[in-house]
N, C-alpha and C positions, 0 to 999 in steps of 0.2 A: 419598403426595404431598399435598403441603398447597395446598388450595382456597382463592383470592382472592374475592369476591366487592366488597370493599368500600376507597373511595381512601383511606381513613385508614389503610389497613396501610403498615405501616413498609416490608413487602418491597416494596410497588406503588410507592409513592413514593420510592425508591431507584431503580428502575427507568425512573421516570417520569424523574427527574433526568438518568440514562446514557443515556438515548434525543436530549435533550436540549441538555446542556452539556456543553461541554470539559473545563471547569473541575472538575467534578463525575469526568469518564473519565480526566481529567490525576489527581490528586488522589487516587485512591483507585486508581489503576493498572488499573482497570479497563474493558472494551466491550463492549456490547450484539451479538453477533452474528443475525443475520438469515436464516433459513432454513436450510432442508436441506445446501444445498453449500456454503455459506461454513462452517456448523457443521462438517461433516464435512471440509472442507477445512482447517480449524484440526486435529482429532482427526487426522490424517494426519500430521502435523505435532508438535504435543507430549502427545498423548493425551487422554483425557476426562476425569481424575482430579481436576481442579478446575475443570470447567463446572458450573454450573446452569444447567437446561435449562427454560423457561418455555413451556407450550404453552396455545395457546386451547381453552377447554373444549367446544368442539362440534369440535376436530380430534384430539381425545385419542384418536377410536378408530381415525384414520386409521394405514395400516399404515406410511408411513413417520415419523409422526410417534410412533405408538405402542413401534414396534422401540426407537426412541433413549430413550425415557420407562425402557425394562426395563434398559437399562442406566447408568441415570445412578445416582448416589449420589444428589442434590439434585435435586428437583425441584419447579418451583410449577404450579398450574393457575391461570388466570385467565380470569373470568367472560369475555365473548365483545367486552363493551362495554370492558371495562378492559386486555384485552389488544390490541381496536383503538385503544387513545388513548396505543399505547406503540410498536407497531411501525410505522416510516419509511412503509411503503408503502403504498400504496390501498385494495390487496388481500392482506390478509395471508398470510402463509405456513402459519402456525398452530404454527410451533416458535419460538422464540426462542432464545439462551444467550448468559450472562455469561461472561464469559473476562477471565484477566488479561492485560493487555497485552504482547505477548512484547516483553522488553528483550534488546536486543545485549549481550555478553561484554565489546566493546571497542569504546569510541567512539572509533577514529581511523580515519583514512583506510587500510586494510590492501588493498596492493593485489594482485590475485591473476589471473595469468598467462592461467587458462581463462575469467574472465568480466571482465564492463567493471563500472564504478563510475558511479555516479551524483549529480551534485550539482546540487538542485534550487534554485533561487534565484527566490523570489516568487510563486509559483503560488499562485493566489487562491482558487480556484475548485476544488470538493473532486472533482464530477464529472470535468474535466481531471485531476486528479492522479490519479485511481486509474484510470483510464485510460492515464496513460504509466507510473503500475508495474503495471500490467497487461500491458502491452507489455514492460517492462524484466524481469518475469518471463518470460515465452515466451521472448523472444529470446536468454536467456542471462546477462541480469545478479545479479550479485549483491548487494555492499553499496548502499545509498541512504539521501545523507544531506540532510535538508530544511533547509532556514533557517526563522528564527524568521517570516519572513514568509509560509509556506507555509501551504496552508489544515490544519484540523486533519483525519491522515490515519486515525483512528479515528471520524469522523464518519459518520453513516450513509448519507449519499449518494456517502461516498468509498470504503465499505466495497464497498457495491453495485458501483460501476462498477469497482474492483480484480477483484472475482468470485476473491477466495482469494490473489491476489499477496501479499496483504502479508505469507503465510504461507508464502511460496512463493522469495522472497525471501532470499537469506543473512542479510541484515540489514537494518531500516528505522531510520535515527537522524534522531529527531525533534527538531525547536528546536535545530540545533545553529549553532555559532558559524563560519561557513559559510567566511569568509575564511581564518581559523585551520586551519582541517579543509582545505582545499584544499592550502594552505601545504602542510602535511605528508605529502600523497599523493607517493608515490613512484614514480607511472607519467607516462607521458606525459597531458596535459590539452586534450581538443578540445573548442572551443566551438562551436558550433551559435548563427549570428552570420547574419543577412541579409545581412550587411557583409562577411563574408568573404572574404577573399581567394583562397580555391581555392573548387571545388565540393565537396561530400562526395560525389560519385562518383569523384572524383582523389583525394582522401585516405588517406593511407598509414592504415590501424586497427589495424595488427597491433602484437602486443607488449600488454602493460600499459598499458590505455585506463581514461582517465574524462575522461567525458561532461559538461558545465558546460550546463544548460539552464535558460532565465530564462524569468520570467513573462511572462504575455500582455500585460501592458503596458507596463511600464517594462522590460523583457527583462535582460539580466546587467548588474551593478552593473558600474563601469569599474573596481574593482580587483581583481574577478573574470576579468576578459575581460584585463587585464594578465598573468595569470599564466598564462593559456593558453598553450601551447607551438602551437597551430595556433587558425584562426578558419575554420573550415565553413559555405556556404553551400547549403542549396539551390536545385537552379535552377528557376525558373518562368514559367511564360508570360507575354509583355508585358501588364503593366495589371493582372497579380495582387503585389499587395504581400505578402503570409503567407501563412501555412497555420494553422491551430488549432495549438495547441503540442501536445495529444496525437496530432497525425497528424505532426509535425516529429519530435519523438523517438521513435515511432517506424519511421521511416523510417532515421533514425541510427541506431538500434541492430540495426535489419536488414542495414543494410549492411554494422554491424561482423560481425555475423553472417555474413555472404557472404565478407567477406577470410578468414574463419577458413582452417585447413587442414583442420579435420574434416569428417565429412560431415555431412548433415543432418539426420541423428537425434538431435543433441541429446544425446549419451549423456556427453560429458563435463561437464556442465550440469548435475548432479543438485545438489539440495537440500540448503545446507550446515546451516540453520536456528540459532535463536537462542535453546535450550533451556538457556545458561550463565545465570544471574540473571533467571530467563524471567520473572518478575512486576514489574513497574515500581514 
């Protein structure tokens, strides 16, 4: 293992950038992962064969930090100060890993019979988004496609509140041309609209569903919400105007969940992943 001690290393500051900027995780295809289960939660997913695994030097001898150290190919140590000026959290975890960022097969809208689709429009705020693909994994979804206006979903505080969705997930398509990609979805399109004209507890879900959800402030663009074949409301007590858009969608995608005809194990829901051109 090769030991950091000092910020003029080329690997720290590489590090220091991916912890940081987008531009730098866009660009080189790469993200910073953050502990134990997101680690392992990627490895489940498209195996270890091209993680570097970064551990703080006083948790090297920890057993679960040590276990993943005996099997990695690549690995860095970093000094205790260098490795808290890199990892997102308070309180460090003491493992870190680089991974490349898994790329989709196919950037279109592919629509698929057992899960719902999701297209996000404007979500700002990186904690809200890995929260409803955190939700849109459990509940059964599979592709998600974000607009260019969505916050960056390799960030580390979007990483966190996902907790493994984004690995979890058929597909996540990042920056894509939102209006376009909708055009081409082949299933029915329900917006989750305050305006709505039905409740989404009257809402027919069944069949080939995607899900059209806008951002916390400016909500679905009007020629997003034109293309919708239905507009969803939920319903809420006088004098409440919303709900957080991570507790709106998922509530939507439970429901879609509840029409299903399976039962509730989830069994037809398994993990399709996006191991075709996995490096960005």
């Amino acid at each position: 293992m090769n030991r950091i001690t000092s910020r003029d290393n080329q690997h720290f500051r590489h590090l220091h950038r991916l912890a940081r900027s987008a531009k730098e995780r866009r660009g080189g295809g790469e993200v910073l992962l953050d502990g134990v289960h997101l680690i392992d939660t990627y490895v489940a997913a498209f195996g270890a064969d091209d993680l570097q695994l970064v551990a703080r030097a006083s948790s090297v001898e920890r057993e679960e930090v040590s276990s993943r150290l005996r099997l990695a190919r690549d690995a860095l140590v970093l000094s205790d100060t260098l490795f808290d000026e890199i990892s997102p959290v308070v309180t460090p975890t003491g493992l870190l890993a680089v991974a490349p960022i898994p790329r989709p097969g196919l950037m279109i809208a592919k629509p698929d019979g057992d899960r719902f689709s999701v297209f996000l429009d404007g979500l700002q705020d990186p904690g809200n988004l890995g929260a409803v693909l955190r939700s849109a994994a459990a509940a059964g979804g599979g592709d998600v496609f974000l607009s260019a206006q969505c916050a960056d979903p390799w960030s580390p505080k979007c990483l966190r509140a996902g907790m493994g969705a984004h690995f979890q997930l058929a597909a996540l398509h990042d920056r894509v041309e939102l209006l376009e990609t909708v055009r081409g979805f082949q299933g029915r399109l329900i917006a989750a609209d305050s305006h709505g004209e039905r409740s989404l507890f009257e809402a027919d879900l069944e069949g080939t569903v995607g899900f059209i959800i806008g951002g916390e402030g400016a909500g679905i663009a009007p020629g997003l919400l034109e293309l919708a074949a239905e507009r969803v409301r939920i319903p809420m007590a006088a004098g409440v105007e919303s709900l957080n858009v991570a507790a709106a969608a998922t509530l939507v995608f439970y429901e879609w969940r509840r029409q299903q005809s399976s039962d509730g194990d989830f069994a037809a829901a398994g993990r399709v992943g996006c191991r075709e051109g996995q490096r960005a």
